[in-house]
C-alpha positions, 0 to 999 in steps of 0.5 A: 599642952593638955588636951583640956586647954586645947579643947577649951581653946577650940571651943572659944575660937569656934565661938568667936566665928560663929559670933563675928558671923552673925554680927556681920550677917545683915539681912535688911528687913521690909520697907515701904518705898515712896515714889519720891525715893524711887524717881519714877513719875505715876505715868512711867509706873502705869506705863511698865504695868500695862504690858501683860506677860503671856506665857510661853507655850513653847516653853511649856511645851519644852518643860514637860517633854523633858519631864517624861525622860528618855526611857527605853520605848517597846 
């Protein structure tokens, strides 16, 4: 086989991958959910958004002695 028909054949087997793979890519794009699709009743979605994240000093605390390294103290 010459090296011009292997190359050609190549050329479209790697063609024919990258094709397959981005047909069969899905990404879903942005939609609006209703409250209906979700199941959720108003006074369970006010319920969840009353609780208010407080953060973790400790872990703050953690975070930032690990950012200072273990260097050689003198």
């Amino acid at each position: 086989m010459k090296l011009e028909i292997a190359r050609g054949l190549f050329l479209v087997a790697a063609l024919s991958v990258a094709s397959i793979a981005a047909a069969a890519w899905h990404e879903p794009g942005t939609q609006v959910i209703s409250q209906s699709e979700q199941g959720a009743s108003p006074a369970s979605a006010q319920v969840r958004t009353e609780s208010s994240a407080r953060p973790d000093h400790d872990l703050l605390l953690f975070i930032f002695s690990l950012s200072q390294g273990v260097g050689p103290k003198g």
